[in-house]
N, CA, C and O of each residue as an XYZ file, in Angstrom:
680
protein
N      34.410     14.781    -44.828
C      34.154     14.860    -43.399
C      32.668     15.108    -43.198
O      32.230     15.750    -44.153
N      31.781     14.839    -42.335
C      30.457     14.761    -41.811
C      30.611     16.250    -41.445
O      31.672     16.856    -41.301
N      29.220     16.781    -41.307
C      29.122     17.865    -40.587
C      28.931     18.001    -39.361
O      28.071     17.330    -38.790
N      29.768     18.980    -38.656
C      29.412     18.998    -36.775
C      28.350     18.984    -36.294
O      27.648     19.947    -36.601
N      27.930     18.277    -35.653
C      26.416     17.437    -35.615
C      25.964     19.240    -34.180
O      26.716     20.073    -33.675
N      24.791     19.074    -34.111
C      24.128     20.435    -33.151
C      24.587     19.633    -31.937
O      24.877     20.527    -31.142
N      24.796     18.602    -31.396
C      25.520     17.859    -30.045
C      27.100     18.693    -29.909
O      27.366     19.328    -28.888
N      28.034     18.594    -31.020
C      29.097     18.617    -31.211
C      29.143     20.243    -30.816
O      29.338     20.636    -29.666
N      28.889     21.292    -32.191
C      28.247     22.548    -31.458
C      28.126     22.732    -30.284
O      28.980     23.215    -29.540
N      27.104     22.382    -30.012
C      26.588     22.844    -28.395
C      27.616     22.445    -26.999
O      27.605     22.980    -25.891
N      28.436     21.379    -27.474
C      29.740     20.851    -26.299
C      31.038     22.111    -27.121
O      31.374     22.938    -26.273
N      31.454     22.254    -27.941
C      32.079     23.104    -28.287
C      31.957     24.253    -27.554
O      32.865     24.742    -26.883
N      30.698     24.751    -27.685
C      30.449     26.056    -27.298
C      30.056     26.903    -25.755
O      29.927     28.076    -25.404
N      29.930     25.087    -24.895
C      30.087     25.477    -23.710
C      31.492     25.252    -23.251
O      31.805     25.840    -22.215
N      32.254     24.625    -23.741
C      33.778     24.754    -23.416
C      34.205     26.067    -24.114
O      34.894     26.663    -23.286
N      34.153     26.514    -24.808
C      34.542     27.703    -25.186
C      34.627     29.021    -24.501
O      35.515     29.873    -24.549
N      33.081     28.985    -23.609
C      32.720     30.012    -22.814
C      33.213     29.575    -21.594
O      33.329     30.520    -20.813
N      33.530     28.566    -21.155
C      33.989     27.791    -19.609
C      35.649     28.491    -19.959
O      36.170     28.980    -18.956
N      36.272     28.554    -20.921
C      37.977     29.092    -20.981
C      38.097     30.406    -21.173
O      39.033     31.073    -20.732
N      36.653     31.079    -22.199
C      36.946     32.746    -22.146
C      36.356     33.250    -21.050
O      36.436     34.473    -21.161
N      35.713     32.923    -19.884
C      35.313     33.790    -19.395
C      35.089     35.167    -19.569
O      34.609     35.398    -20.679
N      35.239     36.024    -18.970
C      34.747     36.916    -19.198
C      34.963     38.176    -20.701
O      34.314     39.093    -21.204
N      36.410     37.413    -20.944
C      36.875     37.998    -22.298
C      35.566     37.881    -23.247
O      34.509     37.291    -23.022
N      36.023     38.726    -24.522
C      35.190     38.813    -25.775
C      36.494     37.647    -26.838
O      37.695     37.390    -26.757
N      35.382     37.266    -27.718
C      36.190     35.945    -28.754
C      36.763     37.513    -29.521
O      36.374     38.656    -29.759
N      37.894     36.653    -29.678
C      39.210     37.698    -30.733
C      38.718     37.892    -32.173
O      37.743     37.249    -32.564
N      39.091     38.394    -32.642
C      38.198     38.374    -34.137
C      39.577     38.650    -34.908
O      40.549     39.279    -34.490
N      39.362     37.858    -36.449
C      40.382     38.026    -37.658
C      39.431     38.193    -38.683
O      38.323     37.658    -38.670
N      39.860     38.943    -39.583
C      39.500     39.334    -40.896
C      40.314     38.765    -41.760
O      41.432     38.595    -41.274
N      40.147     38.226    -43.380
C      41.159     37.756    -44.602
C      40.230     38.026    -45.431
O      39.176     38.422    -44.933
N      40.289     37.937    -46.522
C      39.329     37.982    -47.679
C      38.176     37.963    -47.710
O      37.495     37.101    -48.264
N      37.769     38.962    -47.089
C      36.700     39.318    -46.708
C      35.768     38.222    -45.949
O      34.654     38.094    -46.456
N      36.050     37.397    -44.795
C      35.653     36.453    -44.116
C      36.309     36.878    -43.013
O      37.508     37.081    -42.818
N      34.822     37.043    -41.924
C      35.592     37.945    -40.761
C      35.152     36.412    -39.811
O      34.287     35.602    -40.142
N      36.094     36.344    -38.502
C      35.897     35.198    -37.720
C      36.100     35.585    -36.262
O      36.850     36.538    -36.048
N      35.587     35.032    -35.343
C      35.316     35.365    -33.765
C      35.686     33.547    -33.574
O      35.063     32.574    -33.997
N      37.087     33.647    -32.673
C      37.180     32.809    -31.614
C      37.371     32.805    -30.569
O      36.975     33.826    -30.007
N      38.043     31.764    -29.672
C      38.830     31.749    -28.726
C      39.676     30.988    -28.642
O      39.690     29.843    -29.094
N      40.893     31.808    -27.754
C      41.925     30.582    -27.731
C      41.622     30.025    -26.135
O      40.986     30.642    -25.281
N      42.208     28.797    -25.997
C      41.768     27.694    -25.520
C      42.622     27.653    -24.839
O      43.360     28.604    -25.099
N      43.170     26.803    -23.694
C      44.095     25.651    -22.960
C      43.857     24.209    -22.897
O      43.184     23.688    -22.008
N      44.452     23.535    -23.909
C      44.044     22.394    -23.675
C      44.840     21.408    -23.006
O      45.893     21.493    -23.638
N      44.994     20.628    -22.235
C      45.582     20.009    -21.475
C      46.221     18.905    -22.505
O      45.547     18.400    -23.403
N      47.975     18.501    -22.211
C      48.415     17.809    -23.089
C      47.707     16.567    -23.287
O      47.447     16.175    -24.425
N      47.274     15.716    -21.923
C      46.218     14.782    -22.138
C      45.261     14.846    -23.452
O      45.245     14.179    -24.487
N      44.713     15.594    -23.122
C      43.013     16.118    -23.705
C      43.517     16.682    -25.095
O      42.659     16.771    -25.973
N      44.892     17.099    -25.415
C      45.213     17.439    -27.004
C      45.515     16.243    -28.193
O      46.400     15.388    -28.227
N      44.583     16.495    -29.000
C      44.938     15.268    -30.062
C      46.183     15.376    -30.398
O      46.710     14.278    -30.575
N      47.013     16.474    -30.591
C      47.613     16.731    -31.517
C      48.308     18.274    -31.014
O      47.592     18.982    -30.306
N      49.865     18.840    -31.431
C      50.402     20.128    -31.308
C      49.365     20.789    -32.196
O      48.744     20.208    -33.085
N      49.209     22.437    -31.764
C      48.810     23.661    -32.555
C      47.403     22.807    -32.651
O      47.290     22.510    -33.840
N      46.603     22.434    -32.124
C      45.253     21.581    -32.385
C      44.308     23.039    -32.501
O      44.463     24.081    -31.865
N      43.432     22.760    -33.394
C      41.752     23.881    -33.518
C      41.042     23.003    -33.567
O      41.230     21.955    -34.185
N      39.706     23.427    -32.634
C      38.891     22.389    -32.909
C      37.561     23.594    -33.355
O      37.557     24.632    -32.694
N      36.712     23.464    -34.213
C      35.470     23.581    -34.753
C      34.134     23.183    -34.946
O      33.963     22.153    -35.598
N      33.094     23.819    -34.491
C      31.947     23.112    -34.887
C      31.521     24.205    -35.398
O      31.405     25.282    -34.813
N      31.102     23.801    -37.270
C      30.614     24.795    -37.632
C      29.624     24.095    -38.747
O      29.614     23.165    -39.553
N      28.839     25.114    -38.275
C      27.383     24.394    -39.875
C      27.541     24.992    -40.464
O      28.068     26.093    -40.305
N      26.994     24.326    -41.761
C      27.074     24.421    -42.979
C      26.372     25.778    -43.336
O      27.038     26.547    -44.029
N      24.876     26.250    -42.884
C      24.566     26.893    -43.066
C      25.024     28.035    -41.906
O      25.907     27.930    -41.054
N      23.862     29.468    -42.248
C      24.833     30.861    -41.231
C      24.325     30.977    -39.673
O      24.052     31.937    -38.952
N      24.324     29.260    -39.452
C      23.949     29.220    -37.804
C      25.539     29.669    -36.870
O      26.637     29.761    -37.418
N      25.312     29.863    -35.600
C      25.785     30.140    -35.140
C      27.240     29.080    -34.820
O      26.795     28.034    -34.346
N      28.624     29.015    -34.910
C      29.362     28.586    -35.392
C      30.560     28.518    -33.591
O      30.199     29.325    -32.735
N      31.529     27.805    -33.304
C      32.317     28.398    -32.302
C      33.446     27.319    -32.794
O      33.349     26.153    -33.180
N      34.865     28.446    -32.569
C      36.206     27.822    -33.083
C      36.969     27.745    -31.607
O      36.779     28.705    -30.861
N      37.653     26.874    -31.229
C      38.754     27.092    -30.147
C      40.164     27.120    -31.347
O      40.203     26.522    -32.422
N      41.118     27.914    -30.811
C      42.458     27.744    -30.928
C      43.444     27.245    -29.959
O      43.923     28.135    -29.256
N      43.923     25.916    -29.713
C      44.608     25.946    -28.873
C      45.757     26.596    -28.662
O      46.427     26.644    -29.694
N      46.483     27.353    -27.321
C      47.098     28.213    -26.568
C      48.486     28.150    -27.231
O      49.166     29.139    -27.507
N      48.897     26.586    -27.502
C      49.912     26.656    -28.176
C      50.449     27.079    -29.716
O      51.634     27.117    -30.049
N      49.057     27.450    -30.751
C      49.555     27.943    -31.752
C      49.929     29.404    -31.108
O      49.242     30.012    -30.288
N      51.327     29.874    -31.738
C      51.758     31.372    -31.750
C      50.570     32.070    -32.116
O      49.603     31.726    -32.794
N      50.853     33.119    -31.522
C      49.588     34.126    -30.793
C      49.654     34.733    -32.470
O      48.680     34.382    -33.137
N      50.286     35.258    -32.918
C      50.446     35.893    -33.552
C      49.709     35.420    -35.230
O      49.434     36.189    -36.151
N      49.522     33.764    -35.177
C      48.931     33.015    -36.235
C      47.746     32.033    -35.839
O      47.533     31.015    -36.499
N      46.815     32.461    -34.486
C      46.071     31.828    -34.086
C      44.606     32.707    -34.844
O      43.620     31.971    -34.892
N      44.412     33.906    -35.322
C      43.811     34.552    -36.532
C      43.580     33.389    -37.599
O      42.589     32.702    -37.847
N      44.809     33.424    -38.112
C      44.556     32.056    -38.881
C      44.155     30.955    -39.023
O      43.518     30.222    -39.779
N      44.507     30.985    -38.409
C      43.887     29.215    -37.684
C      42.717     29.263    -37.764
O      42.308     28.438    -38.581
N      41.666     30.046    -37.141
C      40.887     30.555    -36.983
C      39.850     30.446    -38.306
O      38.829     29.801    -38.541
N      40.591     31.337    -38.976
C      39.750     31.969    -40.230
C      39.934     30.382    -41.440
O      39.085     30.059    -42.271
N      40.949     29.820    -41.241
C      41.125     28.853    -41.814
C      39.714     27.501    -41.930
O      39.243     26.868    -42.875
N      39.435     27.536    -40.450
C      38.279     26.429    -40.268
C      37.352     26.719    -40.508
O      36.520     25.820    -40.623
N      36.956     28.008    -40.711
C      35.405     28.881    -41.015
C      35.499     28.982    -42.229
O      34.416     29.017    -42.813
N      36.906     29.078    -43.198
C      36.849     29.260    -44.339
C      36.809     27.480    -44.863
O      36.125     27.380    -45.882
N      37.264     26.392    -44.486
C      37.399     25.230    -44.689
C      35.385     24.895    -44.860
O      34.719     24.764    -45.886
N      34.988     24.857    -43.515
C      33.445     24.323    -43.883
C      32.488     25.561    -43.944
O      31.500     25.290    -44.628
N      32.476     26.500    -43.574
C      31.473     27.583    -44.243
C      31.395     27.932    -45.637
O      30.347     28.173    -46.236
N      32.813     27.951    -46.236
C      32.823     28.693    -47.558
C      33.194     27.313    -48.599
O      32.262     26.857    -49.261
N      33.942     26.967    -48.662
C      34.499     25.766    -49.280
C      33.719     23.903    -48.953
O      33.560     22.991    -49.765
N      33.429     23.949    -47.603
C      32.407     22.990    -47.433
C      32.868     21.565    -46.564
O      34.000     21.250    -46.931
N      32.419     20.770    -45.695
C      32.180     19.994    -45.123
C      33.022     18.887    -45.852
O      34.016     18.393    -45.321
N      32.523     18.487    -47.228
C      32.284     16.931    -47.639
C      33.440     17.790    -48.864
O      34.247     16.913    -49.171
N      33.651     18.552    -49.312
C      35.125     18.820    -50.079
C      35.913     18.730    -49.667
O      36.337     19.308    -48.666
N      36.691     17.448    -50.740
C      37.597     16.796    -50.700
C      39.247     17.629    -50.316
O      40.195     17.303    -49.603
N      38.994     18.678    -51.095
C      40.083     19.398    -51.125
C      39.660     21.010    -50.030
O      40.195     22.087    -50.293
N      38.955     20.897    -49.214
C      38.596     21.963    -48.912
C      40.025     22.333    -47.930
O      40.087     23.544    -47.723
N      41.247     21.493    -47.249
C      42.292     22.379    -46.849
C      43.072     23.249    -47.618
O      43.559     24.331    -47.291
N      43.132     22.653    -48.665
C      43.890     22.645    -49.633
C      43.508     24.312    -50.241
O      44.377     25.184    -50.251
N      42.362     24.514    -50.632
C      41.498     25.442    -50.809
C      41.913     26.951    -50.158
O      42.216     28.041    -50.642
N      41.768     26.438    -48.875
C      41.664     27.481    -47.985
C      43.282     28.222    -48.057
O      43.649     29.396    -47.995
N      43.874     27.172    -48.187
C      45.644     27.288    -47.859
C      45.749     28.290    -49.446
O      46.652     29.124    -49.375
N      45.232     28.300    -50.344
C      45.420     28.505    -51.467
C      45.297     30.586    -51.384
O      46.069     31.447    -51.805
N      43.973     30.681    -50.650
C      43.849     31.462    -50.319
C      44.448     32.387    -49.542
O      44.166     33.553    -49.816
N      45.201     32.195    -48.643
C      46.206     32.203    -47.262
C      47.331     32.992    -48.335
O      47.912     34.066    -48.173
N      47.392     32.052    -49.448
C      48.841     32.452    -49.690
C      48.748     33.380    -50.957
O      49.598     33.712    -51.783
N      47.142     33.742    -50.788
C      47.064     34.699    -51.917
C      47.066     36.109    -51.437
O      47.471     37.134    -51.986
N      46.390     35.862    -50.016
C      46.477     37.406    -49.247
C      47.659     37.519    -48.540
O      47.696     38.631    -48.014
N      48.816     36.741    -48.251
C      49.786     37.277    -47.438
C      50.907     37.390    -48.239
O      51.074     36.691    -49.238
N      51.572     38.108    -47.913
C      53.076     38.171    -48.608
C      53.779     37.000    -48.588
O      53.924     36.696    -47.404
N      54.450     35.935    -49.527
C      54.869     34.770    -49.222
C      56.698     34.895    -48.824
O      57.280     33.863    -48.491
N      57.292     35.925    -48.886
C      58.108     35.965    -48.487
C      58.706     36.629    -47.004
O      59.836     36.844    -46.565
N      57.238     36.838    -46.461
C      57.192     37.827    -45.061
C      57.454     36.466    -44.464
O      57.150     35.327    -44.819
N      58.229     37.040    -43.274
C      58.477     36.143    -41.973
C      57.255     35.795    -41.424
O      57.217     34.670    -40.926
N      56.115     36.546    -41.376
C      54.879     35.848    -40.326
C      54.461     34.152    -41.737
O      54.021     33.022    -41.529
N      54.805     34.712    -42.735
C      53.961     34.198    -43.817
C      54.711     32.396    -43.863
O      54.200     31.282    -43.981
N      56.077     32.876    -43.706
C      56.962     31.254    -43.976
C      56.979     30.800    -42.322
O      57.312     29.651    -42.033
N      56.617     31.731    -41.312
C      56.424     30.655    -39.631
C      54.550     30.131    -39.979
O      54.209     28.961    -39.807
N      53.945     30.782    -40.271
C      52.844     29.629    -41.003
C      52.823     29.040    -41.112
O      52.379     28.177    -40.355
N      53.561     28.808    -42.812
C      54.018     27.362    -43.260
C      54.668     26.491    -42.313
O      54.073     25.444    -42.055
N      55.730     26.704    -41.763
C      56.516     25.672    -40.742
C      55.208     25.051    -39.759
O      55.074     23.847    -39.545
N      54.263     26.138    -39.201
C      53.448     25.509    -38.040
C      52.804     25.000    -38.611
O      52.604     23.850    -38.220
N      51.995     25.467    -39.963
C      50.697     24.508    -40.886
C      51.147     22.987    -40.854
O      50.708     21.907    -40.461
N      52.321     23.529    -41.515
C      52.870     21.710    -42.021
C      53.134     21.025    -40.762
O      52.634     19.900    -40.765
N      53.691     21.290    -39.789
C      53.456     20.241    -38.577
C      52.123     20.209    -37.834
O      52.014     19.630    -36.753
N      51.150     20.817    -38.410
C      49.559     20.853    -37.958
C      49.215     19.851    -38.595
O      48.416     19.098    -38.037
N      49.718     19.495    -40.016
C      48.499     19.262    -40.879
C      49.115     17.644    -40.496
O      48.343     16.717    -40.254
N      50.503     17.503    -40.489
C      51.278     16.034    -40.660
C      50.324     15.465    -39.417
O      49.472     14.649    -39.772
N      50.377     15.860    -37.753
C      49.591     15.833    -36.721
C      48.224     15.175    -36.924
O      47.733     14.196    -36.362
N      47.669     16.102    -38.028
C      46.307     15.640    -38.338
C      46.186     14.690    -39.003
O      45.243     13.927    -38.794
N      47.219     14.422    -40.129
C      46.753     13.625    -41.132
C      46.697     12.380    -40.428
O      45.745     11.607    -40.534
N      47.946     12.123    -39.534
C      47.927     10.555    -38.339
C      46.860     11.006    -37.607
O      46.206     11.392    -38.576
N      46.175     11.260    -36.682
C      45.231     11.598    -36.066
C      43.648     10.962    -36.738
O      42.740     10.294    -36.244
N      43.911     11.614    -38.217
C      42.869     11.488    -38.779
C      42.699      9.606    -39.207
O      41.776      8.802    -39.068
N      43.543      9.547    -39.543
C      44.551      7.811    -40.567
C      43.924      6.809    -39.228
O      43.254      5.788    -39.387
N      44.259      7.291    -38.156
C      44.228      6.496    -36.572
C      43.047      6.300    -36.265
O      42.660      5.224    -35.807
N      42.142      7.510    -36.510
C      40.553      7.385    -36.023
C      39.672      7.114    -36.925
O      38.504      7.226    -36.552
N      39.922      6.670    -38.398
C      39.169      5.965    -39.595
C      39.791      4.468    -39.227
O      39.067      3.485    -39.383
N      41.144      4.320    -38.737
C      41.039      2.923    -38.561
C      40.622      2.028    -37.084
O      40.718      0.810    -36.931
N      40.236      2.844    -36.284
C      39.756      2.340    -35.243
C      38.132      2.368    -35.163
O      37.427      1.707    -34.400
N      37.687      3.388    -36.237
C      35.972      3.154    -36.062
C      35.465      3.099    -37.005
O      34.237      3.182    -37.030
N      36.482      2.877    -38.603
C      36.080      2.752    -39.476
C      34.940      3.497    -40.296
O      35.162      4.660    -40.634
N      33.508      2.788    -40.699
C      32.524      3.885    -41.273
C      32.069      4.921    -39.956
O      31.481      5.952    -40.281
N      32.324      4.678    -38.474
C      31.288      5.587    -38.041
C      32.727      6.995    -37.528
O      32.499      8.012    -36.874
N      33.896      6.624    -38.009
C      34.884      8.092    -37.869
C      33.732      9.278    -38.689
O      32.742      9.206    -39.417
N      34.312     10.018    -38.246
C      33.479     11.658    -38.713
C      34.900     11.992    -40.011
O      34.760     12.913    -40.816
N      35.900     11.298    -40.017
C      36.446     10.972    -41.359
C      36.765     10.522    -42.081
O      36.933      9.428    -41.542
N      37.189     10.332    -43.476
C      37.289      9.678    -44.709
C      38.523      9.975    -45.369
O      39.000     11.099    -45.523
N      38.964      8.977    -45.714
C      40.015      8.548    -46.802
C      40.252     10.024    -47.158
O      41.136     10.632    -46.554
N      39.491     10.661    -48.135
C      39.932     11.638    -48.692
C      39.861     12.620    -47.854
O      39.602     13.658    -48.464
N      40.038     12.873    -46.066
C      40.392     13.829    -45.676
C      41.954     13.640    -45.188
O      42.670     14.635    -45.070
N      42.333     12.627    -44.976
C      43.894     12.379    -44.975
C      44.363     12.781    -46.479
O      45.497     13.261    -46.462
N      43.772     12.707    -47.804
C      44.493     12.993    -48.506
C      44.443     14.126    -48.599
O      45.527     14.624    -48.900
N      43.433     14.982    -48.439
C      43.637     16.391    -47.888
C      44.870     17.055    -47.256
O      45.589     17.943    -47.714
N      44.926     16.443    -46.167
C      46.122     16.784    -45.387
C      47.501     16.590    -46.111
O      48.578     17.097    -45.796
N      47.235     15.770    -47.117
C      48.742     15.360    -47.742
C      48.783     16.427    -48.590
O      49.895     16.953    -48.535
N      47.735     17.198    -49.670
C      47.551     17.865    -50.597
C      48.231     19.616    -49.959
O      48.919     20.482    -50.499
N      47.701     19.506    -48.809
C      47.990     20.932    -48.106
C      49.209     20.915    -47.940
O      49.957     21.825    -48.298
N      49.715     19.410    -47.122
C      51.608     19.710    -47.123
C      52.366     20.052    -48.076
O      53.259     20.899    -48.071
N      51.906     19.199    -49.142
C      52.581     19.213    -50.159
C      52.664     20.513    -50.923
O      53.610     20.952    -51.578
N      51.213     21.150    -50.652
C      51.134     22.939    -51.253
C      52.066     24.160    -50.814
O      52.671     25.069    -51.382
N      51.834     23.637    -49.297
C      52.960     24.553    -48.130
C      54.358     24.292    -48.482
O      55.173     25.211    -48.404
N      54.676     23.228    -48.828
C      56.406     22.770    -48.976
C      57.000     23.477    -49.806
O      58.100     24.001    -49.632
N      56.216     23.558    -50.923
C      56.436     23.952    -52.138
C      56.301     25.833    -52.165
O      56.446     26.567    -53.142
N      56.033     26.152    -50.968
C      55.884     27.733    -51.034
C      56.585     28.197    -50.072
O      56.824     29.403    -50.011
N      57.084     27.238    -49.059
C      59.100     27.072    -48.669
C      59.813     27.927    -49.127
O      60.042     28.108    -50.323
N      60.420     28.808    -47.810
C      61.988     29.569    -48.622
C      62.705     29.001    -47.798
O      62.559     29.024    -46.576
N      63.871     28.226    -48.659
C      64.833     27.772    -48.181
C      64.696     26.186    -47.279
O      65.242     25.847    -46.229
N      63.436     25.191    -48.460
C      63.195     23.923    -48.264
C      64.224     23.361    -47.194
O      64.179     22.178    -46.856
């Protein structure tokens, strides 16, 4: 995937502040990667996709802004969260496997048999399936100038396939 260009950023981050008003961005902590977002409303129109996050974050420790949309459960929108900051801040932009990565992590700090831990999995995996068409749809309609690549759909396949497999009661 390309990196979120300072255009992308800067539209991110005035929609961000146009939905929190006056609130402060929520903050999550995981492995020692602390994250400040907001959750969002996005209009079904205007949503690519269920449980959608959108991100613009550089590579380097510039200033970064995550939305969560309203519909991930409140309770795993932390995640979500910490997931995209951990995807291109720590793990990186143009890695191939950087969902995959992150998910790896997820399931190293939470209990995998806790109830918050397997409604995750259920929402990840219909996040990621969401994305992977999303993603498949907008490499074939703009080809080289999509902001993704082949190997970020296989990404998405790599993460399902990680989550399935850490399933209680497939």
């Amino acid at each position: 995937m390309r990196p979120h260009t300072e255009e992308s950023r800067t539209a991110w981050a005035i929609f961000a502040e146009s939905q929190r008003g006056e609130a402060d961005p929520e903050h999550f902590e995981l492995s020692n990667l602390s994250v400040f977002y907001t959750t969002v409303h996005i209009p079904d129109e205007q949503r690519p996709f269920p449980y959608a996050v959108a991100a613009a974050v550089p590579p380097s420790q510039e200033a970064y802004t995550i939305c969560v949309s309203d519909d991930v459960p409140e309770n795993l929108r932390g995640l979500w969260a910490w997931h995209e900051l951990h995807d291109f801040r720590v793990v990186g932009h143009d890695h191939p496997e950087r969902c995959v990565s992150s998910e790896i992590v997820v399931a190293t700090e939470m209990d995998p048999e806790s109830t918050e831990y397997q409604e995750y999995i259920k929402y990840r995996i219909h996040f990621y399936m969401h994305l992977e068409k999303f993603m498949a749809e907008d490499i074939a309609a703009k080809g080289e100038v999509s902001e993704y690549d082949p190997y970020d759909v296989e990404g998405c396949q790599k993460a399902i396939q990680f989550l399935r497999d850490l399933r209680i009661n497939n």
